[in-house]
C-alpha positions as a printed Julia matrix, in Angstrom:
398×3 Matrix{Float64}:
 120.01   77.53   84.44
 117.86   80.03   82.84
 118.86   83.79   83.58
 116.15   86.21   85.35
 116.18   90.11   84.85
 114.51   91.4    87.72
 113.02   94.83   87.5
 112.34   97.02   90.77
 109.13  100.02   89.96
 109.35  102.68   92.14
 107.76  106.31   92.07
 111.1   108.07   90.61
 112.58  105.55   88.97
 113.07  102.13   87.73
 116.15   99.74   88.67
 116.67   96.26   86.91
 119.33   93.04   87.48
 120.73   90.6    85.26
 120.65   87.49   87.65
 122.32   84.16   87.19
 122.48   81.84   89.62
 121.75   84.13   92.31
 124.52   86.7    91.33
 124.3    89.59   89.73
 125.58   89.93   86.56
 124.81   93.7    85.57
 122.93   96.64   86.83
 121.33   99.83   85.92
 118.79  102.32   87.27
 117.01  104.83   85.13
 114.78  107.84   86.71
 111.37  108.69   85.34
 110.54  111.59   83.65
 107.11  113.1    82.44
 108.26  112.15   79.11
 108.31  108.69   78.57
 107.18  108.27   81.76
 106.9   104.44   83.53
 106.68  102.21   80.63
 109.41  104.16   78.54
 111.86  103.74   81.35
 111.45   99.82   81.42
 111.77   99.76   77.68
 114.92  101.59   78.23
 116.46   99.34   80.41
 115.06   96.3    78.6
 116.99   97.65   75.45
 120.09   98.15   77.71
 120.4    94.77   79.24
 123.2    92.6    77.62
 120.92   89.56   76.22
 120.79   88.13   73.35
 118.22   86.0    70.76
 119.85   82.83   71.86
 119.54   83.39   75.34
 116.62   85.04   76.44
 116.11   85.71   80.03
 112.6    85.59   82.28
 111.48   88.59   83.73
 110.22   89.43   87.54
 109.07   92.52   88.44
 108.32   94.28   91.98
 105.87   96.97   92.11
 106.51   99.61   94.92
 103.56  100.54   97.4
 102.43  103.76   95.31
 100.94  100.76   92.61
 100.7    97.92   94.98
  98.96   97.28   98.44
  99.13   94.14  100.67
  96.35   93.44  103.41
  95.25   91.19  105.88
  91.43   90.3   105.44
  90.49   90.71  108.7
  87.09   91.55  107.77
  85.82   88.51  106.44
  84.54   85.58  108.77
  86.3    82.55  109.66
  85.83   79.31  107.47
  85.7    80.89  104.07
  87.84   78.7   101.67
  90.72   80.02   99.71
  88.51   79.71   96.2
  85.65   81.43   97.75
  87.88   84.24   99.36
  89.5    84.43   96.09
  85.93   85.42   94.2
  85.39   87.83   97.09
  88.52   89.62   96.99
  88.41   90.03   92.97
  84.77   91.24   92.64
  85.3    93.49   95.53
  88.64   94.99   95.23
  87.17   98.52   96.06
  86.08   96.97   99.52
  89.7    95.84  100.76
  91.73   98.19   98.42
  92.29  101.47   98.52
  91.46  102.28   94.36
  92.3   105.87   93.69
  90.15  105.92   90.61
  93.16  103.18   89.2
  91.75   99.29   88.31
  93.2    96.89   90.44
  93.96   93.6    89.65
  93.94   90.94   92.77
  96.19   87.92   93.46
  95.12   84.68   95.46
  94.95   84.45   98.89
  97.57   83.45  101.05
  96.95   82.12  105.03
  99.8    83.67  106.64
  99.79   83.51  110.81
  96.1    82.05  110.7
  94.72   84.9   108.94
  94.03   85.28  105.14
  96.53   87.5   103.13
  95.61   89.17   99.71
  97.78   91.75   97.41
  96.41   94.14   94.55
  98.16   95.7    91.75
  97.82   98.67   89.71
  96.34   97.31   86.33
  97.76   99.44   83.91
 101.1    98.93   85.18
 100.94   95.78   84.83
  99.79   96.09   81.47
 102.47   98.42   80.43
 105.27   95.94   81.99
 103.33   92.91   79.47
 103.71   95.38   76.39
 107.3    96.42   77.18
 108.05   92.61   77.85
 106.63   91.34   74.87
 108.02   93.63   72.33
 111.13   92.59   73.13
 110.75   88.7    72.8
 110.45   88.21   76.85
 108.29   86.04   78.39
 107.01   87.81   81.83
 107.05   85.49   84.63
 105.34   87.45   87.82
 104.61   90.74   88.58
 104.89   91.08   92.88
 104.14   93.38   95.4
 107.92   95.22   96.57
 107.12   94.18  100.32
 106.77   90.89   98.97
 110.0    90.41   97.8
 112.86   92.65   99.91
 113.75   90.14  102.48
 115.15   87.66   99.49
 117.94   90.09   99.17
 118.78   89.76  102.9
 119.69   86.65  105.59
 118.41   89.03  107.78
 114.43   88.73  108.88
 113.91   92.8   108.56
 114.2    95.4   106.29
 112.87   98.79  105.29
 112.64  100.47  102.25
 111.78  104.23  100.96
 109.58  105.07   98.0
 108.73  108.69   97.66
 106.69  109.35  100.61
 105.88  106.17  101.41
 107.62  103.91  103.85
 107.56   99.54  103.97
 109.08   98.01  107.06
 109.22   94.08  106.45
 109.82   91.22  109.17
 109.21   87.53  108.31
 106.55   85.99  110.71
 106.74   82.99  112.59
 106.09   80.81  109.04
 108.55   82.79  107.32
 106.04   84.63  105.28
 106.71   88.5   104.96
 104.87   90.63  107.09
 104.52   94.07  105.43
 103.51   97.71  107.21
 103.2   100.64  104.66
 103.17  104.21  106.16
 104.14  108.01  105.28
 107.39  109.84  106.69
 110.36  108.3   107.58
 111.11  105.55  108.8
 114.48  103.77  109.97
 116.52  103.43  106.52
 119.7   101.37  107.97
 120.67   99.16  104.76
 120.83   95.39  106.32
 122.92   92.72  105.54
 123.03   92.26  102.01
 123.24   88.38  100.28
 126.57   88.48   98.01
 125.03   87.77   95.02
 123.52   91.2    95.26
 126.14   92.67   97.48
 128.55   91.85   94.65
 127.08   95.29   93.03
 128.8    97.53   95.3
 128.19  100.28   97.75
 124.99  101.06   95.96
 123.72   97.57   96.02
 121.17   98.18   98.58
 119.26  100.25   96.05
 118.88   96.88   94.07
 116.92   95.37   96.92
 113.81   95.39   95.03
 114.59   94.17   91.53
 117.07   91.46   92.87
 114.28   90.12   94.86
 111.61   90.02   92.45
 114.44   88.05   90.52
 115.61   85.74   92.86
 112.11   85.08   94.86
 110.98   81.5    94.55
 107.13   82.15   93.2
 105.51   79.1    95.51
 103.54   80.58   98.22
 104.05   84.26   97.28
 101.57   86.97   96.46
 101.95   88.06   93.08
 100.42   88.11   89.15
 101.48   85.36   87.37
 100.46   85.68   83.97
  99.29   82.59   82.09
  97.61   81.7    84.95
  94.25   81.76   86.0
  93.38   83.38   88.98
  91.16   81.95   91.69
  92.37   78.73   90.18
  93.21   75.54   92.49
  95.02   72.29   92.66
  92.81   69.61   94.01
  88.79   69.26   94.57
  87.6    72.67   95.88
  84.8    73.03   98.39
  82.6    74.74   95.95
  82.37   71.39   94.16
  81.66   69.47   97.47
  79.14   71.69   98.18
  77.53   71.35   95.05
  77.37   67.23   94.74
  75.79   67.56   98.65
  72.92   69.75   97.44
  72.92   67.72   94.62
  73.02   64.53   96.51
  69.92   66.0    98.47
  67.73   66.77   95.56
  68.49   63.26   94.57
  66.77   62.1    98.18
  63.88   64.48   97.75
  62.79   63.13   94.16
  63.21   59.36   95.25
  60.43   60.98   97.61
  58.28   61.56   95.11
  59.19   65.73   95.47
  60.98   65.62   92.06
  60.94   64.43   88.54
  62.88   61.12   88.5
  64.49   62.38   85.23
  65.11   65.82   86.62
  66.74   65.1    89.85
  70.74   65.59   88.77
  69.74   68.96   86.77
  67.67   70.11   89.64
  69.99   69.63   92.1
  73.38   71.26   89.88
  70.49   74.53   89.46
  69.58   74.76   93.36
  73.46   74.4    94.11
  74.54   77.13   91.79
  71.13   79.11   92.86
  72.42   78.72   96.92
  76.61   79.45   96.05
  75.15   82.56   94.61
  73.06   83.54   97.04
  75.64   83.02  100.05
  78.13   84.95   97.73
  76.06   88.06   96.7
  75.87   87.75  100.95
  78.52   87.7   101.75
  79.55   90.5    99.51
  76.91   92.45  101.44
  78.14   91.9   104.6
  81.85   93.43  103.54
  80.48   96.0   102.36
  78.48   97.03  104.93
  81.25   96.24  107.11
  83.33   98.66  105.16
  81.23  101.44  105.5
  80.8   100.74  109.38
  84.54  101.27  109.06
  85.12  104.21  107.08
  82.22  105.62  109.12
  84.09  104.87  112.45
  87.38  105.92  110.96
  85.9   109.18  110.13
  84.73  109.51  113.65
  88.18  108.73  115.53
  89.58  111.39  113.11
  87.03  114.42  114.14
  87.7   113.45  117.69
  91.32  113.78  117.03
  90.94  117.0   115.52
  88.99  118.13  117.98
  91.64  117.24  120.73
  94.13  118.97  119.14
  95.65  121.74  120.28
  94.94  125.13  118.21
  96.03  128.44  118.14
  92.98  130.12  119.7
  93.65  128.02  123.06
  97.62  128.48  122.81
  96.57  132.26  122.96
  93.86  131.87  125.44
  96.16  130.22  127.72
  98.94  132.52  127.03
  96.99  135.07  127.78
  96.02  134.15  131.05
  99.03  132.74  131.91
 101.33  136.15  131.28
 102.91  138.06  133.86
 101.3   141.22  135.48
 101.86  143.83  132.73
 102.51  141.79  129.84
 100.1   141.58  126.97
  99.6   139.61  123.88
  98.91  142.21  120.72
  98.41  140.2   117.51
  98.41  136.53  116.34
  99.26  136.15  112.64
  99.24  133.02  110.63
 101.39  132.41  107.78
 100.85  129.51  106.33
 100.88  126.76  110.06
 103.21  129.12  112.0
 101.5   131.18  114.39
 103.36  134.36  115.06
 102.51  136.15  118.37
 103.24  139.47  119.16
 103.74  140.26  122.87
 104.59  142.82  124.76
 106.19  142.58  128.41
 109.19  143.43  130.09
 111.45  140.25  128.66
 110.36  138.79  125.59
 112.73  135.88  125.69
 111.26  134.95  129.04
 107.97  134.55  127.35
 109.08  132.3   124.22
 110.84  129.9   126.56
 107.48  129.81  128.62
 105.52  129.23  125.19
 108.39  126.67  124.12
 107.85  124.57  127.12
 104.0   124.53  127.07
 102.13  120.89  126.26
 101.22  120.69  122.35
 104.26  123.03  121.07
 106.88  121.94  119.49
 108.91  124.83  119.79
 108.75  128.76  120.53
 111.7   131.38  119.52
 111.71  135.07  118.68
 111.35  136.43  115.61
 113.44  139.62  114.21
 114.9   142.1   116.73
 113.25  143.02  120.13
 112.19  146.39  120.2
 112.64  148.2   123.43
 109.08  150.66  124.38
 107.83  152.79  127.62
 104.71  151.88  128.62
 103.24  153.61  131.79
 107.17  154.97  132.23
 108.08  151.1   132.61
 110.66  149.51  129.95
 109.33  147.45  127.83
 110.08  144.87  125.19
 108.08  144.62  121.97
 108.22  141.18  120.04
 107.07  138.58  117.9
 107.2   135.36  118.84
 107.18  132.58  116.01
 105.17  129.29  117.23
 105.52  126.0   115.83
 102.64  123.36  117.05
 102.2   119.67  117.32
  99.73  118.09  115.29
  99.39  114.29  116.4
 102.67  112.54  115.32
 103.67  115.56  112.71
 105.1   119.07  113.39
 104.13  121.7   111.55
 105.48  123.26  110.32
């Protein structure tokens, strides 16, 4: 059985697996620098791995979510066939895929739990993988998505995984197909149940997850670059040639009318079939991105009212304010950087930060230096600042 190094991309760093028969036969990890960057760190490890010119090993790689995005197409309608969703989703990458000013390249689309699935991939990361690869005699098999791959290293139907700031949590659906939800922060990071041909590695094995995956994944089904092949490209008699021997069958009808050149009928009907699959998809194209901008538009909207609902310093100091005892007085409200610091005066400071501390849309409230002790109106008082920490949606800041 042919051998498979599988190599795991991630923001910091890039991990890679001998693999033989499901079981790992060596390991390494090597962390990016601004020197030689991506592309220099899989050379490095491709120079590193023990094979030889007699026994060459395919190579699988897993792209983490900073170069690769997976999404449900929710936005197109219902019928579209695979083919046809496949020329959507690669002339219109911008319109499902969040670009960044980077090309994208698009795989097929998958149906996973009745809806169509399609990944993208950063394009000059892929390219950089095909140079590394081919300088050194390997032939690369498939390039995948990371969140396509993790749950191959597990018997387990979950997992999460950490890249930089971004977060995947994976769960197979009811098919068995990975569903995948990116997001920023943490998330929960409890290493699974490992298989033992990756387990094998040791206690660090989890941090293989990726690479052993891409190795191990059976490519059938999955949502990935295969290179070689051609994208958009079918098994079987696709709809779009159905559709065009029906228009062409009906041209045939109108010329036996008299409506058309008897000689002209088949060429006529191939040019009005081509003329109508155009039409419906420069359409249809339309209609997603109009639908996109409805989107973005509405998205934008939700997050002005959300601002707007927030709570802000000006009210916290406004209902402080109004809420202090007789005799007690707000002074000054700093800002350094998102901590509010409050300076109050009033007979017991510490009584007022516990009152701020328990107030809706604060986080938390406690004093600030030492409490200095002042006469006002021959009363005692206490001078002191107050540092404020608010909550911002699902964040804290600071």
């Amino acid at each position: 059985m042919m051998k498979t190094l599988g190599l795991g991309i991630s923001k910091a760093s890039v991990r890679a697996v001998l693999v033989d028969d499901g079981v790992v036969e060596w390991a390494a990890e090597t962390k990016l620098d601004a020197v030689t960057g991506t592309e220099g760190a899989i050379r490095k490890l491709l120079d590193d791995a023990p094979t030889s010119r007699r026994s060459r090993p395919r190579v699988r790689a897993a792209l983490g979510p900073w170069a690769s995005q997976i999404k449900g197409l929710g936005s197109v309608p219902d019928g579209l066939d695979l083919e046809t969703l496949d020329r959507l989703v690669a002339d219109n990458s911008g319109t499902f895929f969040l670009e960044n000013g980077v090309p994208l390249t698009t795989t097929t689309t998958q149906r996973r739990s009745d809806r169509p699935v399609a990944a993208a991939l950063h394009a000059p990361l892929l390219d950089a993988i095909g140079r590394a690869t081919q300088d050194h005699g390997l032939r690369l098999e498939a390039v995948f998505p990371t969140g396509e791959v993790l749950l191959a290293s597990t018997p387990g139907d979950r997992m999460s995984w950490r890249d930089g700031e971004l977060s995947l949590e994976v769960h197979r659906d009811a098919g068995g197909a990975p569903t995948v939800r990116a997001a920023f922060g943490d998330r929960d990071e409890t290493t699974p149940d490992l298989v033992g041909g990756l387990s094998a590695i040791g206690p660090d094995a989890g941090t293989f997850a990726d690479a052993y995956g891409a190795a191990v994944l059976a490519p059938g089904g999955a949502l990935g670059i295969f290179p070689g092949r051609r994208l958009g490209r079918r098994r079987g008699r696709g709809p779009r040639d159905g559709h065009a021997r029906r228009y062409a069958f009906l041209t045939i009808v109108i010329a036996l009318a008299g409506l058309a050149a008897p000689l002209g009928f088949t060429v006529q009907g191939r040019r009005s079939a081509a003329r109508l699959e155009a039409v419906r998809t420069e359409g249809w194209s339309r209609v997603l991105d109009a639908r996109a901008e409805l989107g973005r538009v509405t998205a934008q909207l939700e997050a002005l009212r959300r601002l707007a609902a927030r709570p802000t310093v000006t009210r916290l100091v406004a209902e402080l304010a109004a809420s202090l005892p007789e005799g007690a007085a707000v002074t000054a409200v700093r800002l350094e950087g998102f901590e509010a610091h409050v300076e109050v005066v009033a007979a017991n400071a510490a009584e007022i930060a516990a009152a701020l501390g328990s107030r809706a849309g604060v986080e938390a409230a406690r004093l600030d230096g030492p409490v200095s002790r002042v006469e006002l109106a021959g009363a005692p008082m206490e001078e002191a600042t107050i540092v404020v920490s608010l909550v911002f949606g699902e964040e804290t800041i600071p």
